[in-house]
GUMARDREN-499054 format. One record per residue: residue number from 1; residue in one letter; x, y, z of N, C-alpha, C in turn. Coordinates in nm, 3 decimals. Layout:
BEGIN
     i   aa       npx       npy       npz      capx      capy      capz       cpx       cpy       cpz
   NUM    a         X         Y         Z         X         Y         Z         X         Y         Z
...
This chain:
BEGIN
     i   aa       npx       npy       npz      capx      capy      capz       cpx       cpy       cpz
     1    x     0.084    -0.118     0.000     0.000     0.000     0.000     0.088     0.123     0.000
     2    x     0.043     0.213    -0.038     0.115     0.331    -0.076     0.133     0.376     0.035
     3    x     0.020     0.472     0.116    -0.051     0.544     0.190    -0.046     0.527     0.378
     4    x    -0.018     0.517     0.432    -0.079     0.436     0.578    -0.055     0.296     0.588
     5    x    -0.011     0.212     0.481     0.003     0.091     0.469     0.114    -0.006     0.534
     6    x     0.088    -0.092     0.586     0.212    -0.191     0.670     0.286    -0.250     0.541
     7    x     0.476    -0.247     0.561     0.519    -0.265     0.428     0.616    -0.411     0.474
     8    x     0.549    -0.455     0.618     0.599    -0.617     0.634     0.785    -0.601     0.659
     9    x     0.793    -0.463     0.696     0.946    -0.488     0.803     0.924    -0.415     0.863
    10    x     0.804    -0.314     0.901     0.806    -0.213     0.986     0.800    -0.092     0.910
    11    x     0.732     0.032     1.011     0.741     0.120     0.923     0.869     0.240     1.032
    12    x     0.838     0.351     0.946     0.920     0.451     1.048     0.989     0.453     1.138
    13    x     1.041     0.473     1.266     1.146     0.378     1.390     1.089     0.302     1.497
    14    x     1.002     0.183     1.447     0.947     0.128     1.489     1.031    -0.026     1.406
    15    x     1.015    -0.137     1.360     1.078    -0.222     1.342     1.176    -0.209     1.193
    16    x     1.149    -0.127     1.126     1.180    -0.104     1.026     1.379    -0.076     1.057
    17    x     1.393     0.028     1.187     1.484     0.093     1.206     1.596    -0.013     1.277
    18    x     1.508    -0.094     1.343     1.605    -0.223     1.383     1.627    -0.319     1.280
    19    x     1.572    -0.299     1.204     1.632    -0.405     1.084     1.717    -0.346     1.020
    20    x     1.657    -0.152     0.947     1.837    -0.158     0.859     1.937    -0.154     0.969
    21    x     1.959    -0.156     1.123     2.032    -0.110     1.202     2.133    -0.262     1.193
    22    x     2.054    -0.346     1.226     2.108    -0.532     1.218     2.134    -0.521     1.085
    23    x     2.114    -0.509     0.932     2.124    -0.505     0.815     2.303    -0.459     0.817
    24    x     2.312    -0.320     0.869     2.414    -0.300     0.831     2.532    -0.289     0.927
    25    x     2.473    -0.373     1.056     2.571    -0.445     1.179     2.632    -0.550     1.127
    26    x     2.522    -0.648     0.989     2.622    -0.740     0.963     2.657    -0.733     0.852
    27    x     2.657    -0.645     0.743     2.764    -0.634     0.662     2.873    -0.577     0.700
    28    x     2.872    -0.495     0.814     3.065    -0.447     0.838     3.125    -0.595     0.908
    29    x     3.009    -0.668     1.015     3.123    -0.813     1.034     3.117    -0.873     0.915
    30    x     3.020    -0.866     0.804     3.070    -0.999     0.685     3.235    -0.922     0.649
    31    x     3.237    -0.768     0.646     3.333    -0.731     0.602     3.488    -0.762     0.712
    32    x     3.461    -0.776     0.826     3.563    -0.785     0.926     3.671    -0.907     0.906
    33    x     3.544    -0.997     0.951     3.556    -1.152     0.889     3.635    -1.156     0.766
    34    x     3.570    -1.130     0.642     3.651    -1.144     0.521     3.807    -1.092     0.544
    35    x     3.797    -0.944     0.606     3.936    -0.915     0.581     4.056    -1.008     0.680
    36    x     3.983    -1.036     0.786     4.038    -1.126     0.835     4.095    -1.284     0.792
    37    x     4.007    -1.366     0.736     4.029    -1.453     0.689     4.150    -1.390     0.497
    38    x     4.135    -1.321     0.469     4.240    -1.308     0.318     4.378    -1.253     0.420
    39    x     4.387    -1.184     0.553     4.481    -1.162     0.613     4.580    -1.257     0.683
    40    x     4.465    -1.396     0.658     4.567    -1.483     0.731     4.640    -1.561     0.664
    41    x     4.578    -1.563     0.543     4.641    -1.645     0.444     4.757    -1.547     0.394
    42    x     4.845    -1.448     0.414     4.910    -1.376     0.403     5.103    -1.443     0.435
    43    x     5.178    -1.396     0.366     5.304    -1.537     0.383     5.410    -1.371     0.438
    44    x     5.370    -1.278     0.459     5.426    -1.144     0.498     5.401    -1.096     0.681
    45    x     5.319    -1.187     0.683     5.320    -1.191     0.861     5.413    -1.264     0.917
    46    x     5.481    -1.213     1.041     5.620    -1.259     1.072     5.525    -1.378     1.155
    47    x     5.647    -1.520     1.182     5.667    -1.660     1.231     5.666    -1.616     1.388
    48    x     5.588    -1.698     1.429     5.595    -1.655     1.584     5.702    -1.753     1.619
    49    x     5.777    -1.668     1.728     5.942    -1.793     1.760     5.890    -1.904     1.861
    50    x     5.949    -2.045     1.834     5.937    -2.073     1.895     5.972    -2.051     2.057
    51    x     5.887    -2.122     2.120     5.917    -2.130     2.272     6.032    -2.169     2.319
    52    x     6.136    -2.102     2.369     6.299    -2.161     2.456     6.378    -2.191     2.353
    53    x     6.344    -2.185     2.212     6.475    -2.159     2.106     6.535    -2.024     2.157
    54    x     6.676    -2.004     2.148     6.729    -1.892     2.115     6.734    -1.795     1.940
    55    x     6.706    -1.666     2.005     6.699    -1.608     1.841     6.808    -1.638     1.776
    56    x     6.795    -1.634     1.583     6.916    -1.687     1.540     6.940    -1.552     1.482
    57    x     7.103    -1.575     1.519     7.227    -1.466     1.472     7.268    -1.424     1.370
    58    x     7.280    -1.375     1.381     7.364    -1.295     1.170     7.430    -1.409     1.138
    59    x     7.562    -1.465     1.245     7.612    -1.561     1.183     7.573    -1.660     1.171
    60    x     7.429    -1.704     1.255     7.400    -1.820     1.166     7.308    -1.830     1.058
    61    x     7.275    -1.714     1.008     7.205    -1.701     0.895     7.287    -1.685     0.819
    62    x     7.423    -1.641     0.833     7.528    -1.658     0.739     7.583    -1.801     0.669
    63    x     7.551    -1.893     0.814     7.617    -2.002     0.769     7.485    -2.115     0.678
    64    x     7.416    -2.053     0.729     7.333    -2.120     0.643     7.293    -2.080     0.482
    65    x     7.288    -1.945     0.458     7.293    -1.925     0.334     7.413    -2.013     0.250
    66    x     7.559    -2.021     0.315     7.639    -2.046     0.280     7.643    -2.188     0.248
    67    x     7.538    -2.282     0.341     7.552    -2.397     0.320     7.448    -2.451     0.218
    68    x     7.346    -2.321     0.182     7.233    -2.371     0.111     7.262    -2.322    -0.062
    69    x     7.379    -2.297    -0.059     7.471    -2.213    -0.199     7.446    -2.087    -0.240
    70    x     7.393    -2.029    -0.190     7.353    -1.897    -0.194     7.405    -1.787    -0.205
    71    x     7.549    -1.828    -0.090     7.686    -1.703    -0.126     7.734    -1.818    -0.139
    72    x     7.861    -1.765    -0.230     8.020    -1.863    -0.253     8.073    -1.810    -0.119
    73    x     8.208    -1.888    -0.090     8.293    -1.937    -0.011     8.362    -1.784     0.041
    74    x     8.391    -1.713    -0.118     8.485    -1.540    -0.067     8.362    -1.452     0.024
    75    x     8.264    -1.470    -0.040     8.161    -1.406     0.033     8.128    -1.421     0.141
    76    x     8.118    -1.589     0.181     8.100    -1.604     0.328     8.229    -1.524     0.423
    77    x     8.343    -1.556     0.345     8.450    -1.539     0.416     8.420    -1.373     0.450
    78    x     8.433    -1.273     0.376     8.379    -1.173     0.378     8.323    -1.128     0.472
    79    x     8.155    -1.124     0.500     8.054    -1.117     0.548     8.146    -1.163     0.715
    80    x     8.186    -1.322     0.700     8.179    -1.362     0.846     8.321    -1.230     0.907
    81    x     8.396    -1.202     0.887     8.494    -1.120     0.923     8.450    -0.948     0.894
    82    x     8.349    -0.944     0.847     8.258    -0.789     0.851     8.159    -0.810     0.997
    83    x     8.139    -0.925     1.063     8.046    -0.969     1.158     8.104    -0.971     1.282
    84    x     8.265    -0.976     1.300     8.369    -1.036     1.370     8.395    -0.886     1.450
């Protein structure tokens, strides 16, 4: 109905106003959620350390590049005596 007529969600701030209010309470969580979930799949968020490892050192990130071929041998040599 045009006029005076019930339009079956409420009219004016009577039920009408709690619905777009819930309407658009849950599109910002559909939006929260989403950004959350594409944020976790993210490979740029730092590794949480493990528990009672010690942090690892320049030099042993040195020695491991070195062992994984990454620098040659002058380079390690290099680097480890720029560290020294």
């Amino acid at each position: 109905m045009m006029w005076g007529g019930y339009d079956g969600w409420g009219s004016g701030w009577g039920l009408g106003m709690i619905h777009g209010v819930l309407w658009w309470v849950l599109v910002v969580l559909g939006i929260v959620v989403l950004a959350r979930m594409l944020g976790r799949g993210s490979s740029s968020a730092p590794m949480p350390m493990q528990q009672g490892a010690p942090p690892e050192t320049a030099l042993d990130i040195l020695k491991k590049r070195y062992a994984n071929g990454e620098i040659g041998k002058a380079e390690f040599e290099e680097k480890k005596r720029d560290l020294s």
